[in-house]
C-alpha positions as CSV (number, residue, x, y, z in Angstrom):
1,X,65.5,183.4,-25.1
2,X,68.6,181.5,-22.8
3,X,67.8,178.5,-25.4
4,X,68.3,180.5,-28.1
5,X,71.6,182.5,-26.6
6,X,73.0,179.0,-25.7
7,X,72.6,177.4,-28.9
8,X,73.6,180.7,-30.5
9,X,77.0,180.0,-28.6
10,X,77.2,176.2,-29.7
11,X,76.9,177.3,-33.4
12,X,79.8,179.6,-32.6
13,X,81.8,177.5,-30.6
14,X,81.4,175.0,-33.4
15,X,82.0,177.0,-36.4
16,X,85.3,178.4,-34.2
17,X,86.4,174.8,-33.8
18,X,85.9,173.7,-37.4
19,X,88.2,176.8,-38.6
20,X,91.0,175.5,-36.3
21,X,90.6,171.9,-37.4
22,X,91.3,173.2,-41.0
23,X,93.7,175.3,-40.5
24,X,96.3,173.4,-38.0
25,X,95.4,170.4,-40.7
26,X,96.4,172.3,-43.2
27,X,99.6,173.6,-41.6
28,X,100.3,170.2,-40.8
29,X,99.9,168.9,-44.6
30,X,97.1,166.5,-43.9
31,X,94.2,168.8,-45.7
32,X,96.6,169.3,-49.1
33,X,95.4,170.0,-52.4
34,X,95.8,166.4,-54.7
35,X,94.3,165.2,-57.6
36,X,90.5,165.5,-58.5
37,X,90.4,161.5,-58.7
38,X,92.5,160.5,-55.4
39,X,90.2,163.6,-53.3
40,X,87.2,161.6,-54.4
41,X,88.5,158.2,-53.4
42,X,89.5,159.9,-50.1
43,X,85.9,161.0,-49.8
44,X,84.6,158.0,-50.4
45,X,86.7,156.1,-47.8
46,X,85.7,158.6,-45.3
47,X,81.9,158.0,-45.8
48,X,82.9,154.2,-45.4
49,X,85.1,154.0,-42.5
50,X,84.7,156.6,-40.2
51,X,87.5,158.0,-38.1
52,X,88.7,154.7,-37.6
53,X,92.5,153.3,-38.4
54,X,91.0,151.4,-41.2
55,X,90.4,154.8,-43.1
56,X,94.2,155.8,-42.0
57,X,96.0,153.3,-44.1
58,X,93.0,153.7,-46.8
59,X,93.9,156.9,-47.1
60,X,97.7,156.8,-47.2
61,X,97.2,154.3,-49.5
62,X,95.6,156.2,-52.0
63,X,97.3,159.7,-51.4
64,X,101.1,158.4,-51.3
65,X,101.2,155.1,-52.1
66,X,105.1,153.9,-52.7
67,X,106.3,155.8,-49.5
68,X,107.4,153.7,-46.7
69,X,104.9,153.2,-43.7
70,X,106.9,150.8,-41.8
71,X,110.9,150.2,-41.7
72,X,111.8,147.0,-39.0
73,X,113.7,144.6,-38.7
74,X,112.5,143.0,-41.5
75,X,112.9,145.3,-43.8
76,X,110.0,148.0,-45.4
77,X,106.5,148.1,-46.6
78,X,105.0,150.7,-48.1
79,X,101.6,152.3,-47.1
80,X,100.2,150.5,-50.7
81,X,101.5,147.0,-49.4
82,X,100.3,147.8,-45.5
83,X,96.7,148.2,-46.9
84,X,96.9,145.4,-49.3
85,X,98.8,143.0,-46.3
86,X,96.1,143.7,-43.9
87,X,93.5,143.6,-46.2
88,X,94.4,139.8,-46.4
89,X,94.6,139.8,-42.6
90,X,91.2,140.9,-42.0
91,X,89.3,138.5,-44.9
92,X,91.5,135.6,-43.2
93,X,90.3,136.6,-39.3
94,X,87.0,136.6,-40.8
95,X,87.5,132.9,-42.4
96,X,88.2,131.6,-38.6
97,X,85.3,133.5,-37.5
98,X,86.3,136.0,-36.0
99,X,83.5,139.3,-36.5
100,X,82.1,142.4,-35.4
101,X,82.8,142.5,-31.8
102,X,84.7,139.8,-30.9
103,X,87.8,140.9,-29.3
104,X,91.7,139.9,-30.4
105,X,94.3,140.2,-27.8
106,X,97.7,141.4,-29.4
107,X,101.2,140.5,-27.3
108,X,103.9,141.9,-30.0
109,X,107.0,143.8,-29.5
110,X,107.4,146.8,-31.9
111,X,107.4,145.2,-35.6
112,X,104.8,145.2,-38.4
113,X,103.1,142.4,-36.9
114,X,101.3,144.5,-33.6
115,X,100.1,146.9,-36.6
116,X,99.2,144.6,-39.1
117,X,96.9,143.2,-36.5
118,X,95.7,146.9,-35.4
119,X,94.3,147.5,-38.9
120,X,93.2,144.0,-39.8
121,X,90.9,144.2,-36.3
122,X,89.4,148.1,-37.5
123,X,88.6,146.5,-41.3
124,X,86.3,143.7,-40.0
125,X,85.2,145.9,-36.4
126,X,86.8,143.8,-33.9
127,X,88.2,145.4,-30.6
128,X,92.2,145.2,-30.3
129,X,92.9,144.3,-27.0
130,X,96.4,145.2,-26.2
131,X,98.7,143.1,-23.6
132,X,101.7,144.4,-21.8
133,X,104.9,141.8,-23.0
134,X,106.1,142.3,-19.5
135,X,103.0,140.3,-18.0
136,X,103.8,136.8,-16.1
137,X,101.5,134.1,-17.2
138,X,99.6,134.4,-14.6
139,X,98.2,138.1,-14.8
140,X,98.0,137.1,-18.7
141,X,95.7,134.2,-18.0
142,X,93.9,136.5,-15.7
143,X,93.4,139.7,-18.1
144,X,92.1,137.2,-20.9
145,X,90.1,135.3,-18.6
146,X,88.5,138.5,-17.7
147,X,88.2,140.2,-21.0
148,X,87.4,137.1,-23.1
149,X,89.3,137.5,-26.5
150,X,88.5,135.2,-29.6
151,X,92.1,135.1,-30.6
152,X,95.3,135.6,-29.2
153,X,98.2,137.5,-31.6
154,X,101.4,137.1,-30.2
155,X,105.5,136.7,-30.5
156,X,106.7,133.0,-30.3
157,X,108.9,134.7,-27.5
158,X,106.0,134.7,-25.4
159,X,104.6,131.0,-26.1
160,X,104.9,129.8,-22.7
161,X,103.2,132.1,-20.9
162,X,100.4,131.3,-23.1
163,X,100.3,127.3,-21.0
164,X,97.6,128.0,-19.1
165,X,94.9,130.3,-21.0
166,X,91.9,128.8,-22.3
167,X,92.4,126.1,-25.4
168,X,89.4,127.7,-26.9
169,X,91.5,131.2,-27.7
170,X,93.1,131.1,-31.2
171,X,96.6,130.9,-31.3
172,X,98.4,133.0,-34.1
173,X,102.2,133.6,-34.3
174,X,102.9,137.3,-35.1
175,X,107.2,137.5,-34.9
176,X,108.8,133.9,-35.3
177,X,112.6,133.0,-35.7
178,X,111.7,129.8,-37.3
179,X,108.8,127.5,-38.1
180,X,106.2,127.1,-36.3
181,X,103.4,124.6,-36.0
182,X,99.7,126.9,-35.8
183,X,98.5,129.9,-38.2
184,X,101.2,133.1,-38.5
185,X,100.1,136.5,-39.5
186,X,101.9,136.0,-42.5
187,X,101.0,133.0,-43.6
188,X,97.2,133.9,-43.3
189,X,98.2,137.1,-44.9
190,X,99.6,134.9,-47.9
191,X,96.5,132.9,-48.0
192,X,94.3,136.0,-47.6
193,X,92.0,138.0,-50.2
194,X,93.6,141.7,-50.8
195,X,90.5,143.2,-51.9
196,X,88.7,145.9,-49.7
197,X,86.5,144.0,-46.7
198,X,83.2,145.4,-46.0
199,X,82.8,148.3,-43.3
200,X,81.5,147.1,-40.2
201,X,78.6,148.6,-38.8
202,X,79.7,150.2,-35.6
203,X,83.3,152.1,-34.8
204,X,86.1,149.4,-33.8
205,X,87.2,149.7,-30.2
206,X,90.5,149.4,-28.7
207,X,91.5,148.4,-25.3
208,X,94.5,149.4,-23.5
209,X,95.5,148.4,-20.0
210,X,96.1,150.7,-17.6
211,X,99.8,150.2,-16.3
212,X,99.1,148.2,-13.0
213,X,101.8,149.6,-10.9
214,X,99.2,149.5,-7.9
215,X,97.5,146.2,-8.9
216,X,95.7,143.9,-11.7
217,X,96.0,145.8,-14.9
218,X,92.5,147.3,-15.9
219,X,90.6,147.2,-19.2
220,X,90.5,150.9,-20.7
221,X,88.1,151.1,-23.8
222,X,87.4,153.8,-25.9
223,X,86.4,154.2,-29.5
224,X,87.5,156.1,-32.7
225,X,86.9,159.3,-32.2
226,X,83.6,161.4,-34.2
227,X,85.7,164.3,-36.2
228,X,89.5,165.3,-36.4
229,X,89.5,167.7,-33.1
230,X,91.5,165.4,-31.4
231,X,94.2,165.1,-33.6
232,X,93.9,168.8,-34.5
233,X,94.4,169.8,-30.8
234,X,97.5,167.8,-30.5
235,X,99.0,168.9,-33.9
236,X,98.1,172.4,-32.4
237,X,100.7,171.6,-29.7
238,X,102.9,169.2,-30.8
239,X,104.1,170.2,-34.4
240,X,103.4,166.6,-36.4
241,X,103.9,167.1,-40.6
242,X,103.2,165.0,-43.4
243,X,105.6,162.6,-44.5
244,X,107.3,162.9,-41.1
245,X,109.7,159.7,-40.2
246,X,109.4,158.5,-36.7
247,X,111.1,156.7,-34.9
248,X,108.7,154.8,-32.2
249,X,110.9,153.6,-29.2
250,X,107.9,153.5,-26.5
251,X,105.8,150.0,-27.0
252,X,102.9,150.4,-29.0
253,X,100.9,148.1,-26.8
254,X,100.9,151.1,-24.3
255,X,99.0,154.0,-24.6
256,X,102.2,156.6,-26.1
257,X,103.3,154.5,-28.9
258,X,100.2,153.3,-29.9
259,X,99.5,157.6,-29.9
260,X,102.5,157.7,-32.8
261,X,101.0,154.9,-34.4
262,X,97.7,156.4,-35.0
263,X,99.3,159.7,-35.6
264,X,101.1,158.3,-38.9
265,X,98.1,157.1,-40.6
266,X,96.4,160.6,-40.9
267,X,100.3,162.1,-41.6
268,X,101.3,159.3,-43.9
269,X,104.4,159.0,-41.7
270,X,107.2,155.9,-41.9
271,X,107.4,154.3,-38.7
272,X,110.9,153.0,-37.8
273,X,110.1,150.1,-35.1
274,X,112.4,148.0,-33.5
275,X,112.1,144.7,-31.0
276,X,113.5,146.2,-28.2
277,X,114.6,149.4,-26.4
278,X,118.5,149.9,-26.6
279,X,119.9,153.5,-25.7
280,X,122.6,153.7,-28.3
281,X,120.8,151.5,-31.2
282,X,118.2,154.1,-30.8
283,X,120.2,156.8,-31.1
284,X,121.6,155.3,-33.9
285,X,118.6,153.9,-35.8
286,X,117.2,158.2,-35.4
287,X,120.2,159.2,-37.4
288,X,120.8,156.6,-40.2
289,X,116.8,156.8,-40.7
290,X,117.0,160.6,-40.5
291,X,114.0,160.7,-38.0
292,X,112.2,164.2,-37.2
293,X,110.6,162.2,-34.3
294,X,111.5,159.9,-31.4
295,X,108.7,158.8,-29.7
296,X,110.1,157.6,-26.0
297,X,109.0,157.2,-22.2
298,X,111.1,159.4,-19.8
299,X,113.4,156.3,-18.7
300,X,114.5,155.7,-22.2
301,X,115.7,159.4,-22.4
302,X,117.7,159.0,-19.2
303,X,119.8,155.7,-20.1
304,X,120.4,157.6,-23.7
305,X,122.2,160.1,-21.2
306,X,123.7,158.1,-19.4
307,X,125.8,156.4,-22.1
308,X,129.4,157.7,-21.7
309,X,130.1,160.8,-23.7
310,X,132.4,159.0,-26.3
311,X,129.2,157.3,-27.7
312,X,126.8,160.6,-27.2
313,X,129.6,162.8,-29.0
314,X,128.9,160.5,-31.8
315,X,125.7,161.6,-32.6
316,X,124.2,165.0,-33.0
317,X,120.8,164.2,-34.4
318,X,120.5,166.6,-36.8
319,X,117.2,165.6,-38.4
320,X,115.4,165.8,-35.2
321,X,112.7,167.8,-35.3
322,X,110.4,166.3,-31.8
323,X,111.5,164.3,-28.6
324,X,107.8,163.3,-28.0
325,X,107.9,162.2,-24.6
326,X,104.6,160.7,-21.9
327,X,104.2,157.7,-20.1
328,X,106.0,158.9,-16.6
329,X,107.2,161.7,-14.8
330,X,109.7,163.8,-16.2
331,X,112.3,164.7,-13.9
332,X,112.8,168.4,-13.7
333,X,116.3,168.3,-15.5
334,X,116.2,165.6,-17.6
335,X,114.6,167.9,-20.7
336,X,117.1,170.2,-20.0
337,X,119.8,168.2,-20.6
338,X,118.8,166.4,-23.4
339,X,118.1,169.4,-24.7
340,X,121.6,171.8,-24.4
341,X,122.6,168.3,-25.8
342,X,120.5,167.2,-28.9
343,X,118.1,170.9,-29.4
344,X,114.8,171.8,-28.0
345,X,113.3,169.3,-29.1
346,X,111.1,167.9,-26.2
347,X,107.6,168.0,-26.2
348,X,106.0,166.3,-23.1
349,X,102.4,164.8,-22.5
350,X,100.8,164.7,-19.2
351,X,97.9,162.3,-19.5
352,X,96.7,158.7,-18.5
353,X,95.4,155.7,-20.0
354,X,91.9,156.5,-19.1
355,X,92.1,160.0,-19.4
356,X,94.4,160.5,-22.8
357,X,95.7,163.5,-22.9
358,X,95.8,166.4,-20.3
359,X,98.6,168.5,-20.9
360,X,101.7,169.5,-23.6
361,X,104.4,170.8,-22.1
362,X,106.7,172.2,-24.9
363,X,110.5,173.3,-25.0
364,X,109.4,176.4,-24.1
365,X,107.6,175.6,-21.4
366,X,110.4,173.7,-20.2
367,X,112.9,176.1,-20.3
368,X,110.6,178.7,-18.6
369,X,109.5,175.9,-15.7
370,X,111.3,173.2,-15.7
371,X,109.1,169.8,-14.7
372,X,106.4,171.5,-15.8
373,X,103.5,169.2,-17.2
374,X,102.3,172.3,-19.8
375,X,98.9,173.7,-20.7
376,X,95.9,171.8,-22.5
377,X,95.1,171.3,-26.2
378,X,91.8,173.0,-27.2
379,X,89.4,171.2,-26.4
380,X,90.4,170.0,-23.1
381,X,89.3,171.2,-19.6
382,X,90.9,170.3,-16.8
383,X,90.5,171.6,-13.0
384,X,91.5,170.5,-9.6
385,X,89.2,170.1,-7.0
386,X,89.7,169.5,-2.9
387,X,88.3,166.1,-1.4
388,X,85.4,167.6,-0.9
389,X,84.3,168.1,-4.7
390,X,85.1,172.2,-4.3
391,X,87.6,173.7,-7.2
392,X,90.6,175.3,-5.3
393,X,92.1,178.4,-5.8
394,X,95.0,179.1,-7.9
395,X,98.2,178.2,-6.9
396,X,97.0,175.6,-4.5
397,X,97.0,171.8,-4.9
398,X,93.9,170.0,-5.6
399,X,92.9,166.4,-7.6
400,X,93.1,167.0,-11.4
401,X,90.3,166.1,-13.6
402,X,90.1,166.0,-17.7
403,X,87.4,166.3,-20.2
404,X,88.0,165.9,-24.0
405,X,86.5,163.6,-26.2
406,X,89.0,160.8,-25.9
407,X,88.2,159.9,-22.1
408,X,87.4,156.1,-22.0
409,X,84.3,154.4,-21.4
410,X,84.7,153.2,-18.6
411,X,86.9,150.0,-17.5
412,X,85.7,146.7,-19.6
413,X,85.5,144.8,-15.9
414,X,83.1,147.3,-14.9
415,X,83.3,150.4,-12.9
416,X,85.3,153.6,-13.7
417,X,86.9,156.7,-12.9
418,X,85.2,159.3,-10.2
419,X,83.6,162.0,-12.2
420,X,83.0,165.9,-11.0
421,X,81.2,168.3,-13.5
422,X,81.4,165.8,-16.2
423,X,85.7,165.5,-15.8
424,X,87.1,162.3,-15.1
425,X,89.8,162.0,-12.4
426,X,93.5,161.4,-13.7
427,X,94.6,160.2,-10.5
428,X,96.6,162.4,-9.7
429,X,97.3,165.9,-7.7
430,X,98.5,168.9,-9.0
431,X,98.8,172.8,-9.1
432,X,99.0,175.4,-11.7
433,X,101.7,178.5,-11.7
434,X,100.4,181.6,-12.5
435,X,101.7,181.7,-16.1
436,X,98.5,178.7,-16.2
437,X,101.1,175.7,-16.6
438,X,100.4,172.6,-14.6
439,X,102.6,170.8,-11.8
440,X,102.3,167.7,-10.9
441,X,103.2,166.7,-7.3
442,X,101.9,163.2,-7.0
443,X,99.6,160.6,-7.2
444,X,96.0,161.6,-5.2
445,X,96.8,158.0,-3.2
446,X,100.1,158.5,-2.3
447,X,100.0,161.1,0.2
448,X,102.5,160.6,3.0
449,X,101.5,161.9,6.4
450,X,104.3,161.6,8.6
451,X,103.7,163.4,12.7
452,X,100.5,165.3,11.1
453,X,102.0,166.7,7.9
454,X,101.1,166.2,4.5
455,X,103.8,165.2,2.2
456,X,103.9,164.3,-1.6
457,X,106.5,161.8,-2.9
458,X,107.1,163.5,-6.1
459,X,108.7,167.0,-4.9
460,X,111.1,164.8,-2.9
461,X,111.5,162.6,-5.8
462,X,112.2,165.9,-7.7
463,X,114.8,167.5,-5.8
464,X,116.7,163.9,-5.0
465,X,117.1,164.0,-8.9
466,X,118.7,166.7,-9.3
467,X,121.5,165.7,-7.0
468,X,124.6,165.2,-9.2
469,X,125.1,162.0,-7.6
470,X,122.0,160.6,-8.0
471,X,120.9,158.6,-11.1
472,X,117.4,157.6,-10.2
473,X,115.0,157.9,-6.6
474,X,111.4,156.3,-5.8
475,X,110.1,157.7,-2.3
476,X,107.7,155.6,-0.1
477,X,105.7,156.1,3.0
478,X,105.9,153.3,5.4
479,X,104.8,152.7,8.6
480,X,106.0,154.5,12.2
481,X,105.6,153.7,15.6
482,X,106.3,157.4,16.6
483,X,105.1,159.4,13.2
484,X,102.9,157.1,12.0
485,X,104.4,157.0,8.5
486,X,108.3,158.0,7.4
487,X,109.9,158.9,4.2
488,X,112.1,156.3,2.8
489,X,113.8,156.9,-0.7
490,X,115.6,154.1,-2.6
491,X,118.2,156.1,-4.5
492,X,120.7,154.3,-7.6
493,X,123.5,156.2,-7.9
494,X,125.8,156.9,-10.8
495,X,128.9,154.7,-12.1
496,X,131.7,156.2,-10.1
497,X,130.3,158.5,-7.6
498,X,130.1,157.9,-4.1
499,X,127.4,159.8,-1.9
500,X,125.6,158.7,1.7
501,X,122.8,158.4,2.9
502,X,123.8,161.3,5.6
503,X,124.8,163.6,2.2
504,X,121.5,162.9,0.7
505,X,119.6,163.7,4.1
506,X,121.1,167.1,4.6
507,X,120.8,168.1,0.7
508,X,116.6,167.6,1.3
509,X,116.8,169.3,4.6
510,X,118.6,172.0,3.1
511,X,116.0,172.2,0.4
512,X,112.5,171.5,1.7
513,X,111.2,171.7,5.3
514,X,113.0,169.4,7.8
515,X,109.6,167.0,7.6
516,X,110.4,165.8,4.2
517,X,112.9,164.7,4.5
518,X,113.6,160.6,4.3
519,X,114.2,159.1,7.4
520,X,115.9,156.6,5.9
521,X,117.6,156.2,2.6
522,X,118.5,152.6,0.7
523,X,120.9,152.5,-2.1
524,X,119.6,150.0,-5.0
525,X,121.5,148.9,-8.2
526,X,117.9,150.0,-10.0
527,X,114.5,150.2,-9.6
528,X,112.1,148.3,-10.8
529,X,109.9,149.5,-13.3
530,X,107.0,148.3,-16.0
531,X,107.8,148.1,-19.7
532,X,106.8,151.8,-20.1
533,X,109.2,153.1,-17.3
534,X,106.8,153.8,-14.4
535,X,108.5,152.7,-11.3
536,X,106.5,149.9,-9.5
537,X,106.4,150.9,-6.1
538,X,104.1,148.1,-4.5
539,X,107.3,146.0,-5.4
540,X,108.9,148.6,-3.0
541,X,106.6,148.5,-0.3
542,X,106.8,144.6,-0.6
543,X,110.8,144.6,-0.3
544,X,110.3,147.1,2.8
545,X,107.9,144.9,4.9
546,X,110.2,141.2,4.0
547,X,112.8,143.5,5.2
548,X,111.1,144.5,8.1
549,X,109.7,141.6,9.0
């Protein structure tokens, strides 16, 4: 009889979910009523690909054709000539042998090229592994070393880092200036059959690295997803359209742009890409393309602000519908501002490379709690736990763990994230209000305690932000004789303001408890930070012992 009850409740709970799938889909334009002969080739491309990119720019293909799916700096391709380009792609990677499972690391700034290669990989069911274009040659010799790709697709930009990896990778030029002497993507595109390559037998995989701010960059892999849940859950939140045009300023080799990327295949969505990040070309680029989305990391919003109010008065963004933002923490006010400036507009993700997803926060949530990290999609569980494995009680701060069905599959070096009740660790520490919106107070391994008190970086971090004098603050713990750690917080301040370290001081101790307060207080022209804006506070700790020492 409990059998029967609980597969009574799956039937339910399954029936429930397909209803929402159908109808946010349907709000969002995706599930649309077309013609009897383009549903059918839909259909069919479903039954051959899967849930995989591959069926994305099939899909678009067929459904709008002649609209734009890419505008760089090279100019624009539609979603007919994306699907017929990397059809070419993928029957050329298969002419060098490259197959089913062999792995093909891809080092490109924004431009068609990182996507081209994307899709190409899914056609023929090889696994995209994605490199950071911050990495020094030697973490880049050691992440290919270590997850063993057949070929290499990269900017000529980055051909010298490339000295010492193994002769026996593939070399292909994805963004050149000139000529150059091996393969290109677009001469092997030129060369390449456009005809429709077979399915591969199993789901194409996709590895992203996790940011590294703490060490060697790990290996995250996870497959297509089974259904449309996924995407569903975050349309539910975040309100993506058909035929949107989006404006993807967060690199697509990390885990947020390549998010919008795989969001536009399913929305037959033009992605406006450029090279490199630049506050006011941004802004600019949103308005002449008439973007409803820009797709950014945190940082990226803040040096948009700061530009001086001459250039920000120029542009109103009128077309802009999302400010889709993840990757790092978002300071409490930042939202707020860019919001009394451009609309509410923000939408903020709380996840992590292994986890995906957690959290939406949405410009109402914002406006209500400001720094809050939201409430999950459907389909996501999340709960915080003590060290001990024991969920804590409301309002208190505990270790946050996430289920949905895009959690990895564990880091391709071996190993992965601790586990409790089937949710997999984010990393992190948090709390939840009592309106059920999560707050995130820091990392799980950052803990500061400082003469027997406990003390998280981030509320510190949070209240030095708001400090009209302060542009940008990273706190540390480092070690005490007396206390047996201290608070120190390296602080930028902004053009043309002059503050102490005896004003900064007192503003925390007027604040917070007399215990978190820094101890000491260094003034840096800026942080230092990875390519997706997450400051890299090992570099800290390393500056505080050579100055120490």
């Amino acid at each position: 009889m409990a059998d029967a009850k609980l597969s009574a409740a799956g039937i339910k709970t399954s029936i429930s979910d397909s209803i929402f799938e159908v109808k946010t889909l349907r709000q969002a334009g995706i599930l649309s009523p077309m013609r009897p002969d383009k549903a059918l080739k839909i259909g069919s491309a479903f039954v051959r690909w899967g849930a995989s990119p591959a069926l994305g720019v099939t899909t678009a293909a067929i459904h709008h054709p002649h609209e734009l799916a890419i505008v760089d700096e090279r100019g624009a391709l539609s979603w007919e000539r994306l699907h017929r380009r990397t059809n070419a792609l993928a029957n050329a990677f298969a002419n060098l042998g490259i197959g089913e499972g062999d792995g093909i690391g891809i080092m490109c700034r924004n431009h068609r090229g990182f996507v081209e290669a994307t899709l190409a990989a899914a056609k023929i069911g090889a696994s995209a592994l994605y490199l950071n274009t911050m990495f020094a040659g030697p973490q880049l010799v050691e992440v290919t070393r270590r997850e063993g790709p057949k070929a290499l697709v990269y900017d000529e930009e980055f051909d010298d880092l490339l000295a010492d990896v193994d002769d026996s990778v593939m070399r292909i030029v994805a963004w050149c200036d000139g000529e150059v002497a091996g393969p290109t993507l677009d001469s092997l595109i030129e060369g390449g059959d456009e005809s429709d390559h077979k399915p591969p037998a199993e789901k194409p995989k996709f590895v992203i690295l996790t940011s590294g701010t703490t060490g060697t960059p790990k290996g995250a892999q996870r497959s297509s997803p089974d259904g449309l849940m996924a995407i569903a859950s975050l349309i539910d939140k975040i309100p993506f359209r058909t035929g949107m045009t989006m404006m993807i300023a967060a690199p697509l080799f990390h885990s947020w742009g390549f998010f919008h990327f795989v969001m536009s295949l399913p929305t037959g969505s033009t992605m406006v890409l450029r090279r490199r990040f630049d506050p006011e070309e941004t802004l600019r680029a949103v308005e002449q393309s008439r973007a409803d989305v820009l797709a950014a990391v945190p940082v990226m919003i803040q040096r948009i602000l700061t530009l001086p109010d001459e250039v920000l008065d120029q542009y109103s963004l009128p077309s802009l519908k999302i400010a889709s933002l993840s990757g790092s923490a978002l300071p409490g006010e930042l939202a707020i501002e860019w919001m009394d400036r451009f609309g509410d507009s923000v939408y903020n993700l709380y996840g992590s490379t292994e986890v995906a997803y957690a959290t939406v926060a949405t410009p109402g949530d914002l406006r209500a709690a400001p720094g809050t990290a939201g409430k999950p999609p459907r389909g996501t569980k999340i709960c915080l736990y003590d060290d001990a494995g024991k969920e804590v009680p409301q309002g208190e701060v505990g270790r946050i763990f996430v289920g949905n069905e895009m959690a990895f599959e564990g880091y391709t070096g071996g190993g992965g994230k601790e586990i409790i009740d089937g949710l997999y660790s984010s990393g992190d520490v948090g709390h939840f209000d009592a309106d059920g919106r999560l707050f995130i107070d820091g990392r799980d391994d950052e803990m500061i305690v400082s003469g027997g008190e406990n003390v998280f970086p981030r509320e510190v971090e949070d209240l030095l932000a708001d400090h009209e004098a302060v542009e940008e603050v990273a706190v540390i713990g480092v070690d005490d004789e007396e206390f047996g750690q201290r608070l120190k917080a390296f602080v930028v301040v902004r053009e043309e303001v002059e503050v102490s370290a005896q004003d900064l001081t007192a503003y925390v101790k007027a604040n917070l408890a007399s215990y978190k307060s820094p101890r000491e207080i260094e003034f840096l022209d800026e942080l230092p930070r990875n390519a997706t804006g997450k400051v890299l506070k090992k570099d800290l700790r390393a500056r505080d012992k050579e100055a120490s020492a």
